[in-house]
C-alpha positions in Angstrom: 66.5 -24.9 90.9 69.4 -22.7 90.0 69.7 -21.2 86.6 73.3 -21.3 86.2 73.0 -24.8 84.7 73.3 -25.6 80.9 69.9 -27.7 79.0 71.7 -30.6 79.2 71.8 -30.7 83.2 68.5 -29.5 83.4 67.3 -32.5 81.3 69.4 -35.0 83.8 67.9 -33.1 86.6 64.1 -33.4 85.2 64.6 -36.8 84.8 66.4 -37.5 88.6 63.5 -35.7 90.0 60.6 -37.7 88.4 62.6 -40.9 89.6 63.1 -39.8 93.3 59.2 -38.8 93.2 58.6 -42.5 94.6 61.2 -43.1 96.2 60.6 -40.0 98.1 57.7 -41.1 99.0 58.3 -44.8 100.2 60.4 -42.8 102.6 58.5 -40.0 103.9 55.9 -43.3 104.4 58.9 -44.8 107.0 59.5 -41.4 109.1 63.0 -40.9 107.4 63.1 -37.0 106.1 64.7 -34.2 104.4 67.3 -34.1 107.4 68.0 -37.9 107.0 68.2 -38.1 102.9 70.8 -35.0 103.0 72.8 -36.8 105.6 72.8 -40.1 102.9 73.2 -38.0 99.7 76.3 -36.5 101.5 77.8 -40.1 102.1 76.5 -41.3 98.5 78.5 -38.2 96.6 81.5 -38.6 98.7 81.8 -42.7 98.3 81.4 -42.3 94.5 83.5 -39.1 94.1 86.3 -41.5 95.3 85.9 -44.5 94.1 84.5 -43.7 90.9 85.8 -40.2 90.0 89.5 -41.2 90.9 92.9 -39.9 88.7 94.5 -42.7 87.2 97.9 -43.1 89.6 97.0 -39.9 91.8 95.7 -40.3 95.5 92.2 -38.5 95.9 92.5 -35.8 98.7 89.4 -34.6 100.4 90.0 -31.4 98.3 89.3 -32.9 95.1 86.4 -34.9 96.4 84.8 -31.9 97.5 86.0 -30.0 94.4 84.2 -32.6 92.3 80.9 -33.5 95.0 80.5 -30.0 96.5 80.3 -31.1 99.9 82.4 -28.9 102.5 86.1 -30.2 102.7 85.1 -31.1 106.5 82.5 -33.1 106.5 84.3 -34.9 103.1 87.4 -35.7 105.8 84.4 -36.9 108.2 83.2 -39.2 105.9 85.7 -40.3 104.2 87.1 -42.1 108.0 83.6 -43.3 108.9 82.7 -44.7 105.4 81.3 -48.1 105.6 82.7 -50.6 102.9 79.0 -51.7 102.2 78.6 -54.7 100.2 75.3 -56.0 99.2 73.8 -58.8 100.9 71.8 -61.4 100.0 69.0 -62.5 102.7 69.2 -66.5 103.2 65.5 -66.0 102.3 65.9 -64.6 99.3 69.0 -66.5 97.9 67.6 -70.2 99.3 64.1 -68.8 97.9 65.1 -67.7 94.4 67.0 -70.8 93.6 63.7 -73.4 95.0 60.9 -70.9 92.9 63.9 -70.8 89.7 63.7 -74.7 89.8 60.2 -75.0 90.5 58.9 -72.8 87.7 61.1 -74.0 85.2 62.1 -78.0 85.9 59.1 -79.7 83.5 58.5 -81.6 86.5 56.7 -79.4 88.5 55.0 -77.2 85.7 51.8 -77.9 84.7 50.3 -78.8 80.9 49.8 -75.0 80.9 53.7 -74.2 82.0 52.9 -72.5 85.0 53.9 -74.2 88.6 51.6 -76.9 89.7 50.5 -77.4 93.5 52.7 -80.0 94.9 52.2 -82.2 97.9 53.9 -81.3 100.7 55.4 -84.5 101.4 57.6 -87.1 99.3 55.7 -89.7 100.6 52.3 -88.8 98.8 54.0 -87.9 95.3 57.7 -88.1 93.8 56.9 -84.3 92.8 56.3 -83.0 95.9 57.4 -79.9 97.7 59.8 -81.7 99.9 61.5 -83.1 97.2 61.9 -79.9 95.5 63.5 -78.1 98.9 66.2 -80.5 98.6 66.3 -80.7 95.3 68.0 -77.6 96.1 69.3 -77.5 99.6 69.6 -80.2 102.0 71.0 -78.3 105.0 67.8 -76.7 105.4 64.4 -78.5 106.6 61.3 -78.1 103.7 59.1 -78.2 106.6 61.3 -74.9 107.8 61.1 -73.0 104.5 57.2 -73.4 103.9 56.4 -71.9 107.5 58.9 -68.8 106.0 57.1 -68.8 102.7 53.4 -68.8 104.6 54.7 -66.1 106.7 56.0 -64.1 103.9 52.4 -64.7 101.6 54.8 -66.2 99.0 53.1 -70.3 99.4 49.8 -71.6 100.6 48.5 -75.4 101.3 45.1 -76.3 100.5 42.7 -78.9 102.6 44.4 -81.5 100.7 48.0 -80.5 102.0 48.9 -79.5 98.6 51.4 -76.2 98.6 50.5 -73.7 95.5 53.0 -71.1 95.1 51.3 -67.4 94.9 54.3 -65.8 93.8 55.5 -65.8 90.5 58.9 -64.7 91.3 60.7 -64.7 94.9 58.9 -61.4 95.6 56.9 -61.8 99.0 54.4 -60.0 100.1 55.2 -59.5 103.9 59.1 -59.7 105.1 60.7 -56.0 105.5 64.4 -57.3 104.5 63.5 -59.4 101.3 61.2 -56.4 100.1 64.2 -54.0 100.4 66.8 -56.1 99.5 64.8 -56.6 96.0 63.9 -52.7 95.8 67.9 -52.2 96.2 68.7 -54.4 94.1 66.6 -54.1 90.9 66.3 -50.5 90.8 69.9 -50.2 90.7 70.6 -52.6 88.0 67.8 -50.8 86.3 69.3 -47.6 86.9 72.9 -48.1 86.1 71.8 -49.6 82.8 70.0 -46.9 81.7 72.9 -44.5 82.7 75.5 -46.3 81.4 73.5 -46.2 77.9 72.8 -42.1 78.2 77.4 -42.1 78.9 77.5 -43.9 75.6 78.5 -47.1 76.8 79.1 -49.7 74.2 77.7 -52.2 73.5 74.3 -50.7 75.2 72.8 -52.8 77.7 69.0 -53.3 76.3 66.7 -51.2 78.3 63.2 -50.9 76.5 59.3 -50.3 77.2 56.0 -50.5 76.1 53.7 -47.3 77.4 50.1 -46.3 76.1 47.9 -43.8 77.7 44.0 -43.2 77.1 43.6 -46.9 78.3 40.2 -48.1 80.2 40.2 -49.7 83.6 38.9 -53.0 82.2 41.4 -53.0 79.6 44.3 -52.6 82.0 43.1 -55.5 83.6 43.4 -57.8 80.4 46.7 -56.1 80.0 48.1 -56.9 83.6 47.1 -60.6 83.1 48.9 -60.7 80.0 52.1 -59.3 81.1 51.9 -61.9 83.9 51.8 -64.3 81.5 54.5 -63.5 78.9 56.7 -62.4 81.5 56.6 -65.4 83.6 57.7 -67.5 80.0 60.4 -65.0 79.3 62.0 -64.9 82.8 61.7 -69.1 82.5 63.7 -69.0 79.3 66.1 -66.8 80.6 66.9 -68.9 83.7 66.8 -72.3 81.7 69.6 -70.7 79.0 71.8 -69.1 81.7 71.8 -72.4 84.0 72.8 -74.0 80.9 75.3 -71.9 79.8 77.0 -71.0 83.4 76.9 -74.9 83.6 79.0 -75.3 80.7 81.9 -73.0 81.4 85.0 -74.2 81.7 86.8 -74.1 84.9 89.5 -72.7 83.8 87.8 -69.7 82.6 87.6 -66.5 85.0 84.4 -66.3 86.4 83.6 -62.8 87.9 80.4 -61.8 86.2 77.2 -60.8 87.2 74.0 -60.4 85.7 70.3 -59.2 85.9 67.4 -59.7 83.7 64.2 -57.8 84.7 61.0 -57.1 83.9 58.7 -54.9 85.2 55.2 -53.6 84.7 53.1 -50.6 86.2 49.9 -48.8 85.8 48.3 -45.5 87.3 45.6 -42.9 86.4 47.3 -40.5 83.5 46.5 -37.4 85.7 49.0 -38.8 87.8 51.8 -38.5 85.2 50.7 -35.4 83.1 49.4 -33.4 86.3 50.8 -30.1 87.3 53.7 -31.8 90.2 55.4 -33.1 87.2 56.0 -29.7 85.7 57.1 -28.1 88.8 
């Protein structure tokens, strides 16, 4: 790390490093390397340095950009004609998937006398509450029988003997299915991100971005721990979802509608040698 930069940079650049560790890693796991991550920081610097970095009624030239990224003037020109106007996308899995699980773990209906989503028949004909009725509850252009086979594929559903469909997920999170995986890894640790940065620039009012950590914990009481985030968690993100359906409901048409929003919540464990080991202070 070069020395020529002042303590504020260097506590930016601890920071940047400890969140890339993973990152990093999930990469290094998928055979994409050094060469590959240099090749996307280059794009990533140049697509923010000129979209983000921009004089207010000046035209960015590739001079600045590099002035301001500190990647060579010629590969700046080079990407600046070859850079893709990438817009996230949402998976039909994912945005058919999140709207049947937000209904089905918050509509009374199909919760349980303990809150949490009960099994459901598979079929309308057994029980008004069933799983078919809650597909098209949501969607009718798409067969229920059609999204359980995607949600047994993905590990998100299972049906018991009785042909009753319990929903192993508590959030549209599956367990197998490459694109829903990295379309939620995208999109959360982003939100995450910018919120935290946009708190550090001073951004007002600051987005709420807190934690709870302890340390010097036993396995056994991690594991009463995870059980109990599962649960609070699962009764705040219900809230949430019942107040913002409410409230998006409710606005008038008239009113410009161009927001978007993410509430999260995560939750992690590890072995503290992990965290306080000597890679960290490298």
């Amino acid at each position: 790390m070069s020395e020529n930069i002042s303590a504020k940079q260097k506590l930016i650049a601890a920071a940047v490093k400890r969140i890339l560790r993973p990152i990093v890693k999930l990469m290094l796991a998928n055979q994409l390397t050094y060469t590959f991550a240099i090749d996307l920081l280059k794009t990533l610097f140049v697509e923010i340095a000129e979209k983000d970095f921009a004089l207010k009624g000046k035209a960015q030239t590739d001079s600045r950009i590099s002035l301001i990224s500190g990647v060579h003037r010629k590969d700046v020109r080079r990407l600046r004609e070859y850079l893709p106007d990438i817009e996230e996308v949402v998976p039909q899995n994912v945005s058919l998937g999140s709207q049947i699980i937000a209904v089905w773990t918050t509509d009374a209906k199909y919760l349980g006398e303990d809150g949490l989503p009960k099994a459901l028949a598979r079929l309308a004909a057994h029980n008004v509450d069933s799983f078919e009725s809650l597909v098209r509850s949501v969607s009718t252009d798409i067969h229920p029988r059609a999204v359980l086979d995607e949600w047994l594929r993905l590990g998100v559903a299972t049906v018991d003997e009785e042909n009753f469909v319990h929903l192993v997920s508590d959030a549209f999170i599956p367990n197998e299915g490459m694109e829903e995986m990295a379309y939620y890894l995208g999109h959360n640790l982003h939100d995450h991100a910018q919120a935290a940065v946009s708190n550090m620039q001073g951004q007002q009012p600051a987005f709420f971005e807190r934690c709870v950590h302890y340390d010097e914990l036993s396995i056994e009481s991690v594991q009463q721990i995870t059980k109990l985030s599962k649960k609070i968690g699962m009764k705040s993100l219900q809230e949430m979802y019942k107040t913002t359906d409410r409230i998006a409901k409710a606005q008038p048409a008239d009113v410009k509608q161009n927001m978007r929003l993410t509430y999260g919540i995560y939750y992690y464990h590890e072995p503290m040698q992990s965290i306080k080991g000597k890679a960290d202070d490298e």
